[in-house]
mmCIF entry with sequence, helices, sheets and N, C-alpha, C, O atoms, coordinates in Angstrom:
data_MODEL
# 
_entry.id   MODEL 
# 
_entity.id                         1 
_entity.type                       polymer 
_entity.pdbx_number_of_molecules   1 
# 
_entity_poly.entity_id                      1 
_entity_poly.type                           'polypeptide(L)' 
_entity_poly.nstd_linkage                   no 
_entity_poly.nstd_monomer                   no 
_entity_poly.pdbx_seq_one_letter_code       
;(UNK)(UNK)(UNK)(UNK)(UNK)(UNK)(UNK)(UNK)(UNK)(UNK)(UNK)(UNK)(UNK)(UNK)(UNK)(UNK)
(UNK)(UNK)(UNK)(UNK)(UNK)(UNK)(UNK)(UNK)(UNK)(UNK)(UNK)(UNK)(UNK)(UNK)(UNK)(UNK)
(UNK)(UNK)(UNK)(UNK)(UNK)(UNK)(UNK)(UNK)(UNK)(UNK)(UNK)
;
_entity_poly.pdbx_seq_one_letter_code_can   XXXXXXXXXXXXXXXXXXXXXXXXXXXXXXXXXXXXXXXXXXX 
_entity_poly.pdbx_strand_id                 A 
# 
loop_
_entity_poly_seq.entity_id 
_entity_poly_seq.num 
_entity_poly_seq.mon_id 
_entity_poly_seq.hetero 
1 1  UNK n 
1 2  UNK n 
1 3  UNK n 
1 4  UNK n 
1 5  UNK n 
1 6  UNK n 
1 7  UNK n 
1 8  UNK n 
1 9  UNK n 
1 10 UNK n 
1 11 UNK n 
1 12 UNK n 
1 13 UNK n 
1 14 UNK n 
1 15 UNK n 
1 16 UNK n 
1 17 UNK n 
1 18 UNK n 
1 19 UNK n 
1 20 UNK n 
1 21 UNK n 
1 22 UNK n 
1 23 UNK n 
1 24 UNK n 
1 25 UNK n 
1 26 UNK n 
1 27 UNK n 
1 28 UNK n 
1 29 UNK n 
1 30 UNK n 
1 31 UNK n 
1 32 UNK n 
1 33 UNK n 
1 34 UNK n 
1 35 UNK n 
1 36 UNK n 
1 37 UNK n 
1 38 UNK n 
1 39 UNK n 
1 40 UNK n 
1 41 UNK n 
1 42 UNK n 
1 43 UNK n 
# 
_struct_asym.id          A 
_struct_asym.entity_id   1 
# 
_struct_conf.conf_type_id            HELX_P 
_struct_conf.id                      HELX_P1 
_struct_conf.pdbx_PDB_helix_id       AA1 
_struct_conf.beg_label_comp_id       UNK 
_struct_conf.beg_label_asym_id       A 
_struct_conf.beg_label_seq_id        21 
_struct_conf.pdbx_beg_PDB_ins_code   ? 
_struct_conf.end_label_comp_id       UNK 
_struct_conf.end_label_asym_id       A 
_struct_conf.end_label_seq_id        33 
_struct_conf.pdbx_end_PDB_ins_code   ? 
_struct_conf.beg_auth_comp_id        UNK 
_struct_conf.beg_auth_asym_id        A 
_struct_conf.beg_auth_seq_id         21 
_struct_conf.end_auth_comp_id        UNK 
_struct_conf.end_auth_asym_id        A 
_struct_conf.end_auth_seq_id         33 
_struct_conf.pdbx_PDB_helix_class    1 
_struct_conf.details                 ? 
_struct_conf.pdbx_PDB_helix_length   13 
# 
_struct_conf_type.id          HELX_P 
_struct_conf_type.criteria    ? 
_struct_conf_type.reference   ? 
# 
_struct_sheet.id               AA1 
_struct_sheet.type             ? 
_struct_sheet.number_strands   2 
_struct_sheet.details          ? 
# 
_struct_sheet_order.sheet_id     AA1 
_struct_sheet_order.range_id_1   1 
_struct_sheet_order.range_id_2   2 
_struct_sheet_order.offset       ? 
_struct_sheet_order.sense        parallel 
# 
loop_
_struct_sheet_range.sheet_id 
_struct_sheet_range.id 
_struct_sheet_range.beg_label_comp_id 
_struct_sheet_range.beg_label_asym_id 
_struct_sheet_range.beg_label_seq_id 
_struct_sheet_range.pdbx_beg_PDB_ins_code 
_struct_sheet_range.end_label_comp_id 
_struct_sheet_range.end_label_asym_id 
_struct_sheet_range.end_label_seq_id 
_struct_sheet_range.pdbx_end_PDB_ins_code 
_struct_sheet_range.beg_auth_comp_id 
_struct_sheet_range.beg_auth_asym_id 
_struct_sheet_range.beg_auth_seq_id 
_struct_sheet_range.end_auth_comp_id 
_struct_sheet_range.end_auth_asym_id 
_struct_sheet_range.end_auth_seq_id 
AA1 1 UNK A 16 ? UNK A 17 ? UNK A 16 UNK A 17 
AA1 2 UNK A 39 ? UNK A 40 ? UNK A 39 UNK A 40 
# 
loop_
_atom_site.group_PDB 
_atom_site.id 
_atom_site.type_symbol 
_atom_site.label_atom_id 
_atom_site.label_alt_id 
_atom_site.label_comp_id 
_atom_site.label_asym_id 
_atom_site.label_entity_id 
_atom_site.label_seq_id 
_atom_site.pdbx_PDB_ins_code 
_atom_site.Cartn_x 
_atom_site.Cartn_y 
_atom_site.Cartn_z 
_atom_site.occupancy 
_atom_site.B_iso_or_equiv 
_atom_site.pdbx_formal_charge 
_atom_site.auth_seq_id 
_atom_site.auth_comp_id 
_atom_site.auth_asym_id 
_atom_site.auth_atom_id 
_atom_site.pdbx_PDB_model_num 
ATOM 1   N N  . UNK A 1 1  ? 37.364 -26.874 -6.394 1.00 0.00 ? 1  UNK A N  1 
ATOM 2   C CA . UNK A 1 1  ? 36.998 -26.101 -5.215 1.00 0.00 ? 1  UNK A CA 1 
ATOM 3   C C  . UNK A 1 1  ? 35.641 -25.456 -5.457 1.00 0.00 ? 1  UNK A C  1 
ATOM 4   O O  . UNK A 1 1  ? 35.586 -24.719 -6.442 1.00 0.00 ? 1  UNK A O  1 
ATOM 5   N N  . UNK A 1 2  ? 34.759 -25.575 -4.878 1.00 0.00 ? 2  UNK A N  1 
ATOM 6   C CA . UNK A 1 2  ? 33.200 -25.165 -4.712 1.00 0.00 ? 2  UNK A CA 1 
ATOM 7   C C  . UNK A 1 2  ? 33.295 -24.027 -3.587 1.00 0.00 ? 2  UNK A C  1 
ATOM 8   O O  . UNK A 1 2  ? 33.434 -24.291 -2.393 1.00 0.00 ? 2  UNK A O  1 
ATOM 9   N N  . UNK A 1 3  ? 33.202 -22.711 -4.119 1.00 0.00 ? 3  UNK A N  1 
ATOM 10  C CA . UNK A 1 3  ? 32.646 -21.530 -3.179 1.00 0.00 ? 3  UNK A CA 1 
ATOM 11  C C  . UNK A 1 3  ? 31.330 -21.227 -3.382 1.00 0.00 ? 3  UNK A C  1 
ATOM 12  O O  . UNK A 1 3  ? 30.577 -21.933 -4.052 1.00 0.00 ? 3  UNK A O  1 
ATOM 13  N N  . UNK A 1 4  ? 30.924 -19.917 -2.680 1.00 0.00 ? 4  UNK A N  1 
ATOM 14  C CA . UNK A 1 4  ? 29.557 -19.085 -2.348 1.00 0.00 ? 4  UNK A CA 1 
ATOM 15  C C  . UNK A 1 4  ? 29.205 -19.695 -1.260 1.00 0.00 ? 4  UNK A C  1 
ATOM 16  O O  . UNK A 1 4  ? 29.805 -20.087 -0.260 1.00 0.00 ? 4  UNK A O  1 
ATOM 17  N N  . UNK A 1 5  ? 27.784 -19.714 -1.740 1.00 0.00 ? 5  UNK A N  1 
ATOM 18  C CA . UNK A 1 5  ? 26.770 -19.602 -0.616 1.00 0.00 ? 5  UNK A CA 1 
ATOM 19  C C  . UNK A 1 5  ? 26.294 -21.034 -0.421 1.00 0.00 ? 5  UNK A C  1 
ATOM 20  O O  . UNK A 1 5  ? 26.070 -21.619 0.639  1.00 0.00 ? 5  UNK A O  1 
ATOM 21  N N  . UNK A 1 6  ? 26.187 -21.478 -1.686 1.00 0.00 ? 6  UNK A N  1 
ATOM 22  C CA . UNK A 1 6  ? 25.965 -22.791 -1.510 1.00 0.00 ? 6  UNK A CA 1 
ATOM 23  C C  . UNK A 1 6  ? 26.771 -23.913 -0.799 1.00 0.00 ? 6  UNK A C  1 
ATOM 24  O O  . UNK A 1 6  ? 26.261 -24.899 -0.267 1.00 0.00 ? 6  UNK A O  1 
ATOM 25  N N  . UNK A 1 7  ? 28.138 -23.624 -0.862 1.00 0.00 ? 7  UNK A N  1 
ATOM 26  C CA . UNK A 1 7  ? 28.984 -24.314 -0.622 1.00 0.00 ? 7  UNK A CA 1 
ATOM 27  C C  . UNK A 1 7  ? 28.642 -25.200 0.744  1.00 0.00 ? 7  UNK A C  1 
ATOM 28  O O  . UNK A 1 7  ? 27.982 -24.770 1.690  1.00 0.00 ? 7  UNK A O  1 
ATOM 29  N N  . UNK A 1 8  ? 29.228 -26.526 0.650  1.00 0.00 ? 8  UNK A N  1 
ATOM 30  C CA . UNK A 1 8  ? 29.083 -27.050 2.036  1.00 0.00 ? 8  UNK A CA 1 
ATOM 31  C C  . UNK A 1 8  ? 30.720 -27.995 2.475  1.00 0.00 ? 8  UNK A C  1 
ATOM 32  O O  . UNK A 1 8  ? 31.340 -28.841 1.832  1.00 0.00 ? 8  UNK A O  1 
ATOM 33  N N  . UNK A 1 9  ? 31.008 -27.309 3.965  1.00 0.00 ? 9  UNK A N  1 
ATOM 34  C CA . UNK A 1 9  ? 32.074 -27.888 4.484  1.00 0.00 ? 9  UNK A CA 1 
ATOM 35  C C  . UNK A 1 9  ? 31.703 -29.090 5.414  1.00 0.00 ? 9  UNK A C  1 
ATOM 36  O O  . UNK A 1 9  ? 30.601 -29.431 5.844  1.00 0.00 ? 9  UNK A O  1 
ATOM 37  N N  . UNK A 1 10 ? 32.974 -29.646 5.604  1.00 0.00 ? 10 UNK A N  1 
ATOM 38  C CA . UNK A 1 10 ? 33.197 -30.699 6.650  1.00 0.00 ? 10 UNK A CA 1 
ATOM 39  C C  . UNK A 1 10 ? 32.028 -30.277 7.903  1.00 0.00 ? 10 UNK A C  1 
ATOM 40  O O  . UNK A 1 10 ? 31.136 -31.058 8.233  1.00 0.00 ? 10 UNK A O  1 
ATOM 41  N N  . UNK A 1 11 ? 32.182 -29.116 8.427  1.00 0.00 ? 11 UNK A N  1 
ATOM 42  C CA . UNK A 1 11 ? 31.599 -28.572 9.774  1.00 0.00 ? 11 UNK A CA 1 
ATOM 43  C C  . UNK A 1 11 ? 30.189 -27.988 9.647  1.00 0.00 ? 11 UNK A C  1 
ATOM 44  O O  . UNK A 1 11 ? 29.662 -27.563 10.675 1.00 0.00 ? 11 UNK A O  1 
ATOM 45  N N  . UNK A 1 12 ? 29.434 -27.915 8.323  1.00 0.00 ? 12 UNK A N  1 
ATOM 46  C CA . UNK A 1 12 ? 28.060 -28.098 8.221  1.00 0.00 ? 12 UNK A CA 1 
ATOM 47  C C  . UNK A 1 12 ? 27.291 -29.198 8.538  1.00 0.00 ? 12 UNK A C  1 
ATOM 48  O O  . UNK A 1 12 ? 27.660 -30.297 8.124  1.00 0.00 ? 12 UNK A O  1 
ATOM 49  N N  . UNK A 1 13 ? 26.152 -29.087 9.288  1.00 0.00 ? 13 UNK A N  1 
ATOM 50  C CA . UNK A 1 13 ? 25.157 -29.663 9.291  1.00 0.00 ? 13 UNK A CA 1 
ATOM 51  C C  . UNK A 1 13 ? 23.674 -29.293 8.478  1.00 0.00 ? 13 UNK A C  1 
ATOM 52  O O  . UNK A 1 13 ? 23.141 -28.216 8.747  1.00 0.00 ? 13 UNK A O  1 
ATOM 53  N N  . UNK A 1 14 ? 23.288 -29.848 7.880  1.00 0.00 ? 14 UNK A N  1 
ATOM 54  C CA . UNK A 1 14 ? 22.317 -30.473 6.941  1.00 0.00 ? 14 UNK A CA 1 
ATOM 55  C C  . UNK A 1 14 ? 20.490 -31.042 7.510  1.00 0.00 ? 14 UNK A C  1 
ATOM 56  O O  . UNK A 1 14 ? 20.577 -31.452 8.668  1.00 0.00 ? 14 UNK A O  1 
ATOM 57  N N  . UNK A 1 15 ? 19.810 -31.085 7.264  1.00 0.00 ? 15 UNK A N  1 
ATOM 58  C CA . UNK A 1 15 ? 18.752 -31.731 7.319  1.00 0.00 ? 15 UNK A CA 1 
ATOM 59  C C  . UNK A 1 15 ? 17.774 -31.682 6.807  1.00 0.00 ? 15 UNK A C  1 
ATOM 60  O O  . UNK A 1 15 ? 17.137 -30.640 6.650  1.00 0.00 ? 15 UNK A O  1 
ATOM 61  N N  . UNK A 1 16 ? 17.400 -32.892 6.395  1.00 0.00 ? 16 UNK A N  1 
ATOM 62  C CA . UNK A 1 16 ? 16.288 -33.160 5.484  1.00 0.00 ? 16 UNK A CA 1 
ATOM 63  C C  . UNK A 1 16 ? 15.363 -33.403 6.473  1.00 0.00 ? 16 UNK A C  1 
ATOM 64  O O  . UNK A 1 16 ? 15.626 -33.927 7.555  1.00 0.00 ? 16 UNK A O  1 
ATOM 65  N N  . UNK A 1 17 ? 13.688 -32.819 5.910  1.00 0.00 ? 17 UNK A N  1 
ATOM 66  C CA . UNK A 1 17 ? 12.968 -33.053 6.361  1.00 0.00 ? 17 UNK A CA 1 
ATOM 67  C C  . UNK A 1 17 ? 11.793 -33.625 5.466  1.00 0.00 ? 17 UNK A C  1 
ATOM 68  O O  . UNK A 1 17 ? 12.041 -33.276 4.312  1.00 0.00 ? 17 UNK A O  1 
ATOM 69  N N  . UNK A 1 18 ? 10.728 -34.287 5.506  1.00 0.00 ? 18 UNK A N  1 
ATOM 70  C CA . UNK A 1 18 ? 9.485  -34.878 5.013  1.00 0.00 ? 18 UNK A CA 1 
ATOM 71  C C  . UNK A 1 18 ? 8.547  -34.523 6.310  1.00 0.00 ? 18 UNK A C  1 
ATOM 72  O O  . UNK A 1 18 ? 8.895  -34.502 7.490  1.00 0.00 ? 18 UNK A O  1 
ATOM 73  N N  . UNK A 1 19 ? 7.827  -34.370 5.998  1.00 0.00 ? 19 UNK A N  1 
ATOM 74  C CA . UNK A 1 19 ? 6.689  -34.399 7.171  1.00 0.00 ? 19 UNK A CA 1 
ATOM 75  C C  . UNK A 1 19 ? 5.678  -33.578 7.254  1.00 0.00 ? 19 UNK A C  1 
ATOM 76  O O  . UNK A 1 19 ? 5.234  -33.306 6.138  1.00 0.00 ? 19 UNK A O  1 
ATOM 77  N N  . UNK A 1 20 ? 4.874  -32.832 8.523  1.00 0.00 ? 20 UNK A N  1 
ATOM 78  C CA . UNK A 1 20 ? 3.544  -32.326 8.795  1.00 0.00 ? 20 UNK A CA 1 
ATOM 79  C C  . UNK A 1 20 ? 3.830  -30.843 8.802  1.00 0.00 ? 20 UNK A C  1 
ATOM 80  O O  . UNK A 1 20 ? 4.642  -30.515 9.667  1.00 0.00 ? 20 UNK A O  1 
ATOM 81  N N  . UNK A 1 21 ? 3.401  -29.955 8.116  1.00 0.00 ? 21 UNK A N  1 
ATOM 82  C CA . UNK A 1 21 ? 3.431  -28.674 7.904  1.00 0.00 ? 21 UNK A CA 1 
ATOM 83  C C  . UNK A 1 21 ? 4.492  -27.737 9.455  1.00 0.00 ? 21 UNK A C  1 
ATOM 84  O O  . UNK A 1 21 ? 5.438  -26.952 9.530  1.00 0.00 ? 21 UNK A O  1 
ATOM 85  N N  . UNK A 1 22 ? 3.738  -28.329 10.239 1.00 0.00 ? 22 UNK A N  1 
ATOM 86  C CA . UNK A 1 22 ? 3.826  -28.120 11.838 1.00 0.00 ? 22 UNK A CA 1 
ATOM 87  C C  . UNK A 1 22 ? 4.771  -28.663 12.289 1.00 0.00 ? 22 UNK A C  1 
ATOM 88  O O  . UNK A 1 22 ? 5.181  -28.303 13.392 1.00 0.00 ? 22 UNK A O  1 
ATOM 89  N N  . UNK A 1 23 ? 5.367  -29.625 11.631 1.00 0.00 ? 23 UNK A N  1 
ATOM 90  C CA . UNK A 1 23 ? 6.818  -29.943 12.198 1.00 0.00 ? 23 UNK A CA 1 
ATOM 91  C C  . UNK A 1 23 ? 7.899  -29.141 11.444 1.00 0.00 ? 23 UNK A C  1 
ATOM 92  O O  . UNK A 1 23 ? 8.748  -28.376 11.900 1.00 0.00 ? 23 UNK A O  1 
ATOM 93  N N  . UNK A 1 24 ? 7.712  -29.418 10.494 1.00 0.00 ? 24 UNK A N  1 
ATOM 94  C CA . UNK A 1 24 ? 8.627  -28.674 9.581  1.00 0.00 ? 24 UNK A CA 1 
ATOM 95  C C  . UNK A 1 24 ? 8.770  -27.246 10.165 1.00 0.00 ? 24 UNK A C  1 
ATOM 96  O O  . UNK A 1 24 ? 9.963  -26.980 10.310 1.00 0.00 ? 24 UNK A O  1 
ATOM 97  N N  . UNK A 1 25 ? 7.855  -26.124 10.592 1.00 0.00 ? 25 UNK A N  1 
ATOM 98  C CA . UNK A 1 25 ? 8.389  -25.096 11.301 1.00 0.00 ? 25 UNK A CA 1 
ATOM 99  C C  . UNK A 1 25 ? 9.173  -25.037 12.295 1.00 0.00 ? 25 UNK A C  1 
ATOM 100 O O  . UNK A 1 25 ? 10.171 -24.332 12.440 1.00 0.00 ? 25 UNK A O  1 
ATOM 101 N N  . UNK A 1 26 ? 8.595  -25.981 13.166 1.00 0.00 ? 26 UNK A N  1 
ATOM 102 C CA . UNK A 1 26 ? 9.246  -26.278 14.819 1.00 0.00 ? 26 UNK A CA 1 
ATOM 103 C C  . UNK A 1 26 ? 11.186 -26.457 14.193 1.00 0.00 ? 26 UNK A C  1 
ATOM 104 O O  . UNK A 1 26 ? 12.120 -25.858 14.726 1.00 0.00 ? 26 UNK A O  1 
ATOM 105 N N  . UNK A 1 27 ? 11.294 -27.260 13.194 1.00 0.00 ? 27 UNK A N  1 
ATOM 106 C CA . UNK A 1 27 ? 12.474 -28.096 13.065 1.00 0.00 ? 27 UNK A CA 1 
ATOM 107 C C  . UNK A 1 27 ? 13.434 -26.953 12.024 1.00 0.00 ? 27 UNK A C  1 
ATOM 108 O O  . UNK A 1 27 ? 14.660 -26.934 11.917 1.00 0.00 ? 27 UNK A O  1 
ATOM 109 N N  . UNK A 1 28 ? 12.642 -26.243 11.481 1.00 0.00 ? 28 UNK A N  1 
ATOM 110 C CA . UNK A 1 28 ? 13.057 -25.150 10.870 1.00 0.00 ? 28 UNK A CA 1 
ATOM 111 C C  . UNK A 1 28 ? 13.638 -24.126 11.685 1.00 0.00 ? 28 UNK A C  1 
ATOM 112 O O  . UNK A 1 28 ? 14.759 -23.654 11.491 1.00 0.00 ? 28 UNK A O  1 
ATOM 113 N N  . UNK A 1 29 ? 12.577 -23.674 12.923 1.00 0.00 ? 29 UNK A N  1 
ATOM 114 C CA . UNK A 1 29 ? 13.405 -22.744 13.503 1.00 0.00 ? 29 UNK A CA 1 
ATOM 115 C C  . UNK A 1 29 ? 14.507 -23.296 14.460 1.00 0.00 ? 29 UNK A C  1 
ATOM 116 O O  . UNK A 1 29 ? 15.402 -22.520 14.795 1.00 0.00 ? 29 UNK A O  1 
ATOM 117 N N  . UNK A 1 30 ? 14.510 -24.505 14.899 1.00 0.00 ? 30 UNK A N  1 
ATOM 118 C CA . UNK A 1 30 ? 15.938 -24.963 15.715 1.00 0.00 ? 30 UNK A CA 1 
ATOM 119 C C  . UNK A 1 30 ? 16.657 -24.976 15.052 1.00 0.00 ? 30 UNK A C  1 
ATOM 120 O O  . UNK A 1 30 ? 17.741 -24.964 15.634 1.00 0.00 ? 30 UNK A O  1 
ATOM 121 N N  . UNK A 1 31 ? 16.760 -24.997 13.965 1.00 0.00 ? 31 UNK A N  1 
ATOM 122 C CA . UNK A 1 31 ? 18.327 -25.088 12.736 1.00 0.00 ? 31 UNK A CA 1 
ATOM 123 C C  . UNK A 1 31 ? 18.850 -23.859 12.387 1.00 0.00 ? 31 UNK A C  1 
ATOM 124 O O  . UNK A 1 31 ? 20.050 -23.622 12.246 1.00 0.00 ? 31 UNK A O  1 
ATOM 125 N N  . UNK A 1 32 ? 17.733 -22.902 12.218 1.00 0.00 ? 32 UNK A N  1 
ATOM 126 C CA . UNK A 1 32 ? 18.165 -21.378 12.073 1.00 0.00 ? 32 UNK A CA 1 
ATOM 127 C C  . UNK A 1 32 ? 18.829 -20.849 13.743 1.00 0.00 ? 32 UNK A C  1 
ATOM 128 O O  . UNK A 1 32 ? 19.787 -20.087 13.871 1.00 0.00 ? 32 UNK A O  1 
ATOM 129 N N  . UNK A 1 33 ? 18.100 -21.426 14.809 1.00 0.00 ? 33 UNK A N  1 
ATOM 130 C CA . UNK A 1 33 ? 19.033 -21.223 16.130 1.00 0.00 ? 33 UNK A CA 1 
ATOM 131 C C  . UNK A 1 33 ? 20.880 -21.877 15.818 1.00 0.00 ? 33 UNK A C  1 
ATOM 132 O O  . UNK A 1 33 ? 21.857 -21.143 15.671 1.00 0.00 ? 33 UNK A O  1 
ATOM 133 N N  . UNK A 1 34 ? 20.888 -23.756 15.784 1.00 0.00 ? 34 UNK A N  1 
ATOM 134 C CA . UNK A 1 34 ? 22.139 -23.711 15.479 1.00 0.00 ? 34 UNK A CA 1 
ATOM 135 C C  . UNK A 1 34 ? 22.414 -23.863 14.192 1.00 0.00 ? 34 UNK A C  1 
ATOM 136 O O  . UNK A 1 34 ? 22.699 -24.927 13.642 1.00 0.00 ? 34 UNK A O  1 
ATOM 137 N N  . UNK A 1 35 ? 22.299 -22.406 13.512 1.00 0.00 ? 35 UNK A N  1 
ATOM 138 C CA . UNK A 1 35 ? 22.578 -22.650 12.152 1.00 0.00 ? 35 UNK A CA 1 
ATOM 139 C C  . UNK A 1 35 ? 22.941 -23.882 11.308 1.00 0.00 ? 35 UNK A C  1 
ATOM 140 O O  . UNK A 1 35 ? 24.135 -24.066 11.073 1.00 0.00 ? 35 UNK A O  1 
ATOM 141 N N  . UNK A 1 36 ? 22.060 -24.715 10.847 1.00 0.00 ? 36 UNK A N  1 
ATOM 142 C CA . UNK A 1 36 ? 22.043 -25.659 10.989 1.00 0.00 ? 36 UNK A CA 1 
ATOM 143 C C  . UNK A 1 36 ? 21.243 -25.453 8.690  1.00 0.00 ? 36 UNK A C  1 
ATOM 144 O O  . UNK A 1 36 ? 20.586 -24.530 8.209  1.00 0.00 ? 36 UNK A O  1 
ATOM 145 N N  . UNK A 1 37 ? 21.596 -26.338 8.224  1.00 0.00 ? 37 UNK A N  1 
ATOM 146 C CA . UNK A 1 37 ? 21.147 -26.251 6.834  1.00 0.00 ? 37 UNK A CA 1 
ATOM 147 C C  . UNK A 1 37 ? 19.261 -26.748 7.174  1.00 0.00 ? 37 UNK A C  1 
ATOM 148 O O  . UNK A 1 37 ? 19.247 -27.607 8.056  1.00 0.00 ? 37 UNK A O  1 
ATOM 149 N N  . UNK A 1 38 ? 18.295 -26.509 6.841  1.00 0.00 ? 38 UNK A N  1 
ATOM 150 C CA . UNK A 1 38 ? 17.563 -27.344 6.910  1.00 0.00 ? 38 UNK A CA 1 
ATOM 151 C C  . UNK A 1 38 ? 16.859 -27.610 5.210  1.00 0.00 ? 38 UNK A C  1 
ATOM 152 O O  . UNK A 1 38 ? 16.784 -26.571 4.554  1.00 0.00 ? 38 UNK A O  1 
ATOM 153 N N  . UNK A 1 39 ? 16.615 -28.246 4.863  1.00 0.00 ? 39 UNK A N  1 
ATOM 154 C CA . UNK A 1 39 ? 15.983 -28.744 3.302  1.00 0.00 ? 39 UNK A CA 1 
ATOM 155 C C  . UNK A 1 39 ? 14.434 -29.204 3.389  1.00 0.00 ? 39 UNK A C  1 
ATOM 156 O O  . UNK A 1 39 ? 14.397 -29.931 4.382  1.00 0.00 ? 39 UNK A O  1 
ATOM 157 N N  . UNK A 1 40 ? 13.527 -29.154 2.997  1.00 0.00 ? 40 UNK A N  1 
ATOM 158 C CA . UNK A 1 40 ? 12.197 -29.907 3.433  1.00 0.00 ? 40 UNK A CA 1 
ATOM 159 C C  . UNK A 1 40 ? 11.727 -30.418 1.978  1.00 0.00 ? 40 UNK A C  1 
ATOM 160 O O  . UNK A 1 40 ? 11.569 -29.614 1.059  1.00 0.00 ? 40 UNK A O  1 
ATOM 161 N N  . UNK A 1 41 ? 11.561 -31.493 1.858  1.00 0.00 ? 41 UNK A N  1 
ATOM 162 C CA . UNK A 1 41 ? 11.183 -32.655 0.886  1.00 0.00 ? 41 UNK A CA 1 
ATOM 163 C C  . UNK A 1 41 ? 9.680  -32.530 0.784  1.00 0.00 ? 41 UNK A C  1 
ATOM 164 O O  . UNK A 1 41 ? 9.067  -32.316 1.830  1.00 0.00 ? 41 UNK A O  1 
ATOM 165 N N  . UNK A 1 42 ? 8.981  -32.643 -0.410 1.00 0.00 ? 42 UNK A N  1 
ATOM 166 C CA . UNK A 1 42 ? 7.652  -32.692 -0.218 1.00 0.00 ? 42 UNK A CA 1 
ATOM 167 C C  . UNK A 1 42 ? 7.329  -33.796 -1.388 1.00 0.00 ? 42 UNK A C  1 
ATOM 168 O O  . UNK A 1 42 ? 7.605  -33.845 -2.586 1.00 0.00 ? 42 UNK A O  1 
ATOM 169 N N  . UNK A 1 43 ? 6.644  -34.626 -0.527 1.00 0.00 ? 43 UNK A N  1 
ATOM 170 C CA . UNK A 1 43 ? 6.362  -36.149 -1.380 1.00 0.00 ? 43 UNK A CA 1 
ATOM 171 C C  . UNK A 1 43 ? 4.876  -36.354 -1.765 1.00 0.00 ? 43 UNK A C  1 
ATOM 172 O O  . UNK A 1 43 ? 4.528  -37.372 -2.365 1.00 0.00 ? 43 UNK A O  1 
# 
Protein backbone atom coordinates (compact mmCIF):
# COMPACT_ATOMS: atom_id res chain seq x y z
CA UNK A 1 0.00 0.00 0.00
CA UNK A 2 1.58 3.42 -1.16
CA UNK A 3 0.28 6.56 0.92
CA UNK A 4 1.06 10.50 1.17
CA UNK A 5 1.20 12.85 -1.17
CA UNK A 6 2.67 11.19 -3.75
CA UNK A 7 0.42 8.52 -3.96
CA UNK A 8 -1.59 7.91 -7.14
CA UNK A 9 -5.19 6.29 -7.41
CA UNK A 10 -7.35 4.72 -10.00
CA UNK A 11 -9.26 8.34 -10.23
CA UNK A 12 -6.07 10.49 -10.84
CA UNK A 13 -5.22 12.04 -13.82
CA UNK A 14 -1.64 12.62 -14.85
CA UNK A 15 0.12 14.54 -17.61
CA UNK A 16 3.13 14.70 -19.16
CA UNK A 17 4.21 17.45 -20.92
CA UNK A 18 7.41 18.29 -23.43
CA UNK A 19 7.11 21.40 -25.15
CA UNK A 20 7.30 25.48 -25.53
CA UNK A 21 7.76 27.35 -22.30
CA UNK A 22 4.23 28.97 -23.20
CA UNK A 23 2.45 25.94 -23.45
CA UNK A 24 3.52 24.36 -20.60
CA UNK A 25 1.89 27.32 -18.50
CA UNK A 26 -1.39 27.43 -20.42
CA UNK A 27 -1.54 23.39 -19.75
CA UNK A 28 -0.31 23.83 -16.27
CA UNK A 29 -2.91 26.06 -15.19
CA UNK A 30 -5.93 23.86 -16.69
CA UNK A 31 -4.76 20.91 -14.56
CA UNK A 32 -4.46 22.94 -11.39
CA UNK A 33 -8.32 24.04 -12.45
CA UNK A 34 -9.25 20.13 -12.79
CA UNK A 35 -6.83 19.12 -10.46
CA UNK A 36 -5.29 17.26 -12.67
CA UNK A 37 -1.29 15.88 -11.94
CA UNK A 38 0.71 17.79 -14.46
CA UNK A 39 4.70 16.64 -14.91
CA UNK A 40 6.78 18.67 -17.60
CA UNK A 41 9.70 16.75 -19.28
CA UNK A 42 12.56 18.77 -20.48
CA UNK A 43 14.55 17.18 -23.39
Amino acid sequence: LISGENASTADDVNVFFCGPNTMAQAIRNHCATFRFRFYEEKF
